[in-house]
N, C-alpha and C positions, 0 to 999 in steps of 0.2 A: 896660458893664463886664463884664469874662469873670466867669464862675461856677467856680470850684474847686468841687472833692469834696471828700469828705473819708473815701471810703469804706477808704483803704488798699488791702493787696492782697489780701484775700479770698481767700486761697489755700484749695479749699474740700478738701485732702486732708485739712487741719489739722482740720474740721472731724468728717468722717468719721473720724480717729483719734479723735478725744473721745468722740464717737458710740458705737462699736465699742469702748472701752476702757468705757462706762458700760453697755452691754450686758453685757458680758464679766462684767463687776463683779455686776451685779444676777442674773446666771444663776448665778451660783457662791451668795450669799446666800440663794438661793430653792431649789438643790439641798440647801443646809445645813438651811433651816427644814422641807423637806418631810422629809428625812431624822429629825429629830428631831423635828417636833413633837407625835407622840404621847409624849416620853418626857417631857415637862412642864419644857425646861431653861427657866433665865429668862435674861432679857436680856443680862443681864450678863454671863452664859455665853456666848454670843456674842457678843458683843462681845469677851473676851477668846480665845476661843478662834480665830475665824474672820480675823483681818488678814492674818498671815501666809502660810496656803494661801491665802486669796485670792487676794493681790496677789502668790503664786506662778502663782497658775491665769491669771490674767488675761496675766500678762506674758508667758507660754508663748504662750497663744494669740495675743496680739498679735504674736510673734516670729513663728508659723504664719503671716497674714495676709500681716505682711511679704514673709516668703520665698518666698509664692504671688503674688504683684506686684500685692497687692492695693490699696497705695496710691502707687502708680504714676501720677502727674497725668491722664497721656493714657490710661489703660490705657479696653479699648473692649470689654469683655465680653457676649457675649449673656448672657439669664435664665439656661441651661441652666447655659453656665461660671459666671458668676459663683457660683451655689447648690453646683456641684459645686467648686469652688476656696473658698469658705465653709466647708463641712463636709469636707474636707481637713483644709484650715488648722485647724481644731480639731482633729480625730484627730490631725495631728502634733504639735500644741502641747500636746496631753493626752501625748500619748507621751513626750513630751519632760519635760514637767511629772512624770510621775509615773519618771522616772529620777534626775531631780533628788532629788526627796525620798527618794528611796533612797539618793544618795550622802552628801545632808544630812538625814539625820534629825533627827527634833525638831520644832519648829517649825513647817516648810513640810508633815509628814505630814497624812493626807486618808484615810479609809478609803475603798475600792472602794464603796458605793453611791452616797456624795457624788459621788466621781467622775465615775462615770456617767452621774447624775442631772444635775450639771453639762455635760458633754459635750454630755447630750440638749438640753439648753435652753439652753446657748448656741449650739447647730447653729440652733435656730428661732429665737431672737431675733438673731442675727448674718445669718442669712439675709432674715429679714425687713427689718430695718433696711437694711443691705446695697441692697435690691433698691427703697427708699423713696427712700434716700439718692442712688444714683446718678441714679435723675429728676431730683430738685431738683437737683445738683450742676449737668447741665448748663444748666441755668434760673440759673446761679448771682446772686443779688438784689446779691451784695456786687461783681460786677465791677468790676477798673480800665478808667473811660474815658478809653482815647488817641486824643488829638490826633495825628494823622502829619504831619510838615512834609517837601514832597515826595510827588508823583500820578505818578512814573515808576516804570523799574522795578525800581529798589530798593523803593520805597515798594510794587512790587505781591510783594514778600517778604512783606507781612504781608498783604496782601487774599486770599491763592491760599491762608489757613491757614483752609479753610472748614468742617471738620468741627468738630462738636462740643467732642469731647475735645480738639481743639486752642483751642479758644477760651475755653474754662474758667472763665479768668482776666481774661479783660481782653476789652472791646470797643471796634474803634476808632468813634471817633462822626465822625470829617471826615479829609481828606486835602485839606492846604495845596499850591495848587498855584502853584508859584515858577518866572517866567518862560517861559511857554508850556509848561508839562506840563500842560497840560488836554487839549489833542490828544492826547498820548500816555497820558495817563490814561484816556482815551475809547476809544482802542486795545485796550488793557489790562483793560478793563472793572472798571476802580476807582472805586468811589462812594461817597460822597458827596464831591465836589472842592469846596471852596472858597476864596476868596482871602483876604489875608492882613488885610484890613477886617471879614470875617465872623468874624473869631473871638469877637469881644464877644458874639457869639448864642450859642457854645458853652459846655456843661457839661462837663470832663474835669478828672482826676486826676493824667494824665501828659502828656510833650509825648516824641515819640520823633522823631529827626532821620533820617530817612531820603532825605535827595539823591540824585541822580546822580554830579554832580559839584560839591563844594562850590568850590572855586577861586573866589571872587570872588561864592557865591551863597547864603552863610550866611548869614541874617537875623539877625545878631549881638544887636542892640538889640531886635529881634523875642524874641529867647532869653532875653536877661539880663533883660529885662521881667517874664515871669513866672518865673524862676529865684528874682527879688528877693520873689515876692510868694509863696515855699512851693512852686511845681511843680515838681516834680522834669522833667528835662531827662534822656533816656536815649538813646545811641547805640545805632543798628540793630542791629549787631553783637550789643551785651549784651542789649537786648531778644530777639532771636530766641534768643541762647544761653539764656537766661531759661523764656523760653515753650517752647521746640523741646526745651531739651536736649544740642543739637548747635550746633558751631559753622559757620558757612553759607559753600561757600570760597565761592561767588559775589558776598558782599560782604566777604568777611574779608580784611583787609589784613596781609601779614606784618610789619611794621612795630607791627601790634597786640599781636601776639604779642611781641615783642623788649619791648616794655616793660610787660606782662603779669607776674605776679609768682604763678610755682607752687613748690608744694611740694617737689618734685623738686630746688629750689637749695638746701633744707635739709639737712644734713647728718645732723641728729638724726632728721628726718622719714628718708630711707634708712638708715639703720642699724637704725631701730625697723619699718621695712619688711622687711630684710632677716631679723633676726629673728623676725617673723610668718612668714616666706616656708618658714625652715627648722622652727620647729614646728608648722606646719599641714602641710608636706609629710609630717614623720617620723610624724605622729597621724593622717592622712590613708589614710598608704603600711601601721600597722598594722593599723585599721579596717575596711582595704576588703582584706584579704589572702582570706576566704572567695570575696568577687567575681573576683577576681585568680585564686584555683584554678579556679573554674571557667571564666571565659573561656577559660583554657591548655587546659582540656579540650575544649572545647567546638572549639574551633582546631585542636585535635589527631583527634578523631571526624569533622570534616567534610573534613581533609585531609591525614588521615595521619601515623602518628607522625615521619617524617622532614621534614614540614612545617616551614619558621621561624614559629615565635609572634611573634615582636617585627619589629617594621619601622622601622629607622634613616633615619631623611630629614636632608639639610642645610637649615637655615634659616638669616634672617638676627636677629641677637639684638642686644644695645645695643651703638651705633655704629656697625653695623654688621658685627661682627664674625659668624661663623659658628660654629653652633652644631649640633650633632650629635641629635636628638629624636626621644626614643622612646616609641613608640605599638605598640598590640597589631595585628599584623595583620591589615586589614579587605579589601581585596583579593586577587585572585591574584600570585599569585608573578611571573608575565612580565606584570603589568598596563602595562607602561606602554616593555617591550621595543622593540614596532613605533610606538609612538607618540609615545614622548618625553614629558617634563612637560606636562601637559595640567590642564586645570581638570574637577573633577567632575559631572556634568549629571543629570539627571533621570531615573530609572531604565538608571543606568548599570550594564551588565550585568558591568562587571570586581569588581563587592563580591559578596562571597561572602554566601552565606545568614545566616553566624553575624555577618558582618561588620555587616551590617544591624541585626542585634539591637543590637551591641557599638557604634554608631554612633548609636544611635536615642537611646539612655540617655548617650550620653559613656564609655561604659567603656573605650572603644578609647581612653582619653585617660589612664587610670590612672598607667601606666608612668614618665609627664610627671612624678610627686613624684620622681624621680629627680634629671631635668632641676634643677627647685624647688630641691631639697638641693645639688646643687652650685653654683645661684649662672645658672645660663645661662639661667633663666627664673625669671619673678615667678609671686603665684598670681593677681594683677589685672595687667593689661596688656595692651596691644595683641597680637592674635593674631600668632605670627611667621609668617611668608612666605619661599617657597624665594626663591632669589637670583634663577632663571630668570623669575619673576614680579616681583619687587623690581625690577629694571635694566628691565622693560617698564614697570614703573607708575610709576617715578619721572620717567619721559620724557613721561609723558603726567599725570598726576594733578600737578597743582601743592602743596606744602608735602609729598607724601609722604617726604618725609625724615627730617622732625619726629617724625616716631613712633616712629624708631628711637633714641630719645635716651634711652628709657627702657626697661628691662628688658620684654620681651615675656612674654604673661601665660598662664595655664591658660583662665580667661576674664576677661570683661571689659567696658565697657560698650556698646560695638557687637554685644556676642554677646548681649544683654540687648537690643536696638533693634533691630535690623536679621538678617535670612535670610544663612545662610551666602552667599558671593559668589559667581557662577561669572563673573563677566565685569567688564571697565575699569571700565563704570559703574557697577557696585557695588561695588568700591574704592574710587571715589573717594565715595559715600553713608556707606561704614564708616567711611573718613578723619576723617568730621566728628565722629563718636562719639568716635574717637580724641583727636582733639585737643581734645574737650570732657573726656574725661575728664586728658589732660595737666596741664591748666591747672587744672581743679578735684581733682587729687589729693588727697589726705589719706585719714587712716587709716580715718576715718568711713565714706566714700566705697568703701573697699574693703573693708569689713566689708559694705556695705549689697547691693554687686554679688554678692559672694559667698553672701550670704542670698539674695539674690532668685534666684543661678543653681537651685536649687534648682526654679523653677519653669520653667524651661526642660528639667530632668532631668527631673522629676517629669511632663512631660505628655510629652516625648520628640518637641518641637518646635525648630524654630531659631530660634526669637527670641520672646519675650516678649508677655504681651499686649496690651502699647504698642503693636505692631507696627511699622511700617516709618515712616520720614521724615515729617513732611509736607509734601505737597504733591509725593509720590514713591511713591501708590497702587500695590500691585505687584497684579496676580491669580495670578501661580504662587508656588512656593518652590520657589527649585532646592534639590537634593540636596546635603546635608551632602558636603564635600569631603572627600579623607581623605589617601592616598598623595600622589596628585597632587592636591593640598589647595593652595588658594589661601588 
């Protein structure tokens, strides 16, 4: 008789927010007591006084955390990052917190020793926890164990996710092997293979169907067997989107997608998008007007008051239609004369000095609430692409078409996962971000992207601490694209 779990899915971010939220908590209540207990309040005094800032102070800082990608399933931080993105994420989340109370007085106010006294102690207890927490995490005790049905090489989709932070979640305990994949599983270097008599010896939670070719090779009565007895039964597809993030094209079937069910077909869902789009662009575009004078200046000092500041490129935007996008400019004027549309490379000598700065931070991207306001770009969405590059990748990248079906974004979730692109196959790597964040749209979703870009600005890296794909190890990061921006 098979053995069932019962573990669930241990999703162990969930638990690291609890964690981090009862730290947060306990450091604000401890700057209160230390603040005041020479003045002899009683209990009761706190307890009325102290709910409010609190559970202002905490949720600042928990927004800080967020937005530094600090619960990020995969995220892979050494000690150093992790402690310097910890006390970040507090100084922003105090900064943040103590505007708030100024906007709202009353209630959420906090005198400056509290403050501080808070700041300090939960920089040390978020750090400490922080740096406890991420051990156990990847020891995680609550794992889901999956059963793989199928030792080919769909099935070695999930053997090749061998890092840590990929595995988090779930471990697989066997790989069923269905009419001679044992050879090829031997190839593959997939193990533990077993046949489909050995499952009575297994302990698992989930059963995930990973074939080659199902046609005539689905263990049907094998499936509905334990389907009937509580196992959940999951297609490869949603397991990898699940775990990865990304949707996988090497087994994603477009046929999946056609009867897939996004956001995108709601009406009320674009409308209430479009409306975010235009008052984050106009609150965006007056905010950052200080940044805006001085990049113009800084453009104008390194090349001349008759220099062009802005730089207008064609892109492709929803349906393909073309769309006119303005960005401050980060290269030379004749960059691209003798050479034609080209992709940006790694100390590419056509950016100028200021461009590098304005490149490094995203400023060179300001301009773009323009675009926003008028409607030819979202603030989440697929990065848009000149057309000279679109007509090459759509010939070679399968489903690259799919992206275009929805308003292109400032950024996005590939700009969050994955290094700017300078080449085919990192197209088709960003594609899957794409079309993971398509199908999982919602408002949620683009509120969270947009929190976390924050930690892409803030360290003046291309892509997040999750880093790149798995099982698509990169060791360089080409150069931020810009002009000739793929």
């Amino acid at each position: 008789m098979f053995r069932a779990g019962k573990r669930g899915h241990g999703n162990p971010m969930a638990i690291l927010l609890v964690v981090d939220f009862l730290a947060a908590a306990l450091a604000f209540c401890l700057a209160m007591w230390l603040r005041f207990a020479r003045s002899g309040e009683s209990l009761d005094w706190y307890v009325e006084t102290m709910p409010y800032p609190a559970s202002s102070f905490v949720f600042w800082v928990m927004v800080g955390m967020l937005a530094m990608g600090l619960y990020r399933v995969r995220q892979r931080p050494t000690t150093k990052e992790a402690v310097a993105r910890v006390i970040l994420a507090v100084v922003l989340g105090s900064l943040a917190n103590i505007l708030f109370f100024y906007m709202v007085p009353g209630y959420f106010a906090v005198g400056r020793g509290v403050m501080a006294l808070a700041m300090l102690i939960a920089c040390v207890m978020l750090v400490g926890t922080r740096l406890m927490m991420l051990r156990l995490i990847d020891d995680n005790p609550v794992k889901r164990r999956v059963l793989v049905v199928g030792a080919g090489d769909s099935a070695s989709k999930i053997s090749m996710l061998r890092r840590r932070s990929d595995r988090r979640r779930f471990e697989a305990v066997a790989y069923v092997a269905i009419d001679g994949d044992r050879q090829r599983a031997s190839e593959l270097g997939i193990e533990p293979v077993i046949d489909a008599d050995e499952v009575v010896n297994c302990k698992f939670d989930e059963i995930v169907v990973a074939l080659d070719d199902r046609r005539g090779m689905l263990p049907m009565e094998f499936l509905l067997q334990f389907k009937q007895r509580g196992v959940p039964v999951t297609d490869l597809v949603d397991f990898l989107e699940r775990e990865t993030e990304y949707l996988d094209l090497d087994v994603l079937r477009p046929s999946w997608l056609l009867y897939e069910k996004s956001s995108e077909t709601s009406l009320i869902y674009r409308l209430l998008k479009r409306a975010f789009d235009v008052f984050f662009g106009i609150v965006l575009l007056v905010l950052t007007l200080p940044l805006t004078v001085l990049a113009v200046l800084a453009i104008l000092i390194e090349d001349g008051i008759r220099a062009p500041i802005f730089y207008r490129q064609t892109r492709v935007g929803r349906h393909g239609s073309i769309v006119r996008l303005y960005k401050f400019r980060s290269m030379r004027v004749d960059a691209e004369r003798h050479t034609g549309p080209q992709w940006s490379t790694a100390g590419d000598d056509r950016i100028t000095r200021t461009g590098r700065i304005l490149r490094r931070f995203r400023v060179d991207e300001l301009p773009q609430m323009l675009n926003i306001i008028k409607g030819d770009m979202s603030v989440v969405g697929p990065r848009p692409e000149r057309p000279e590059f679109v007509e090459e990748l759509s010939r070679q990248v399968p489903l690259y078409y799919y992206r275009h079906g929805v308003r292109p974004g400032l950024t996005g979730w590939a700009q969050l996962n994955f290094p700017y692109g300078a080449s085919v196959a990192d197209a088709r790597e960003k594609l899957q971000y794409d079309l993971y964040y398509i199908k999982n749209a919602s408002l949620i979703l683009d509120l969270l992207i947009l929190l976390q870009t924050a930690e892409v600005v803030v360290w003046g890296r291309g892509t997040s601490m999750s880093g790149t794909a798995p099982g698509s190890e990169r060791r360089g990061k080409p150069a931020m694209p810009d002009q000739p921006r793929a």
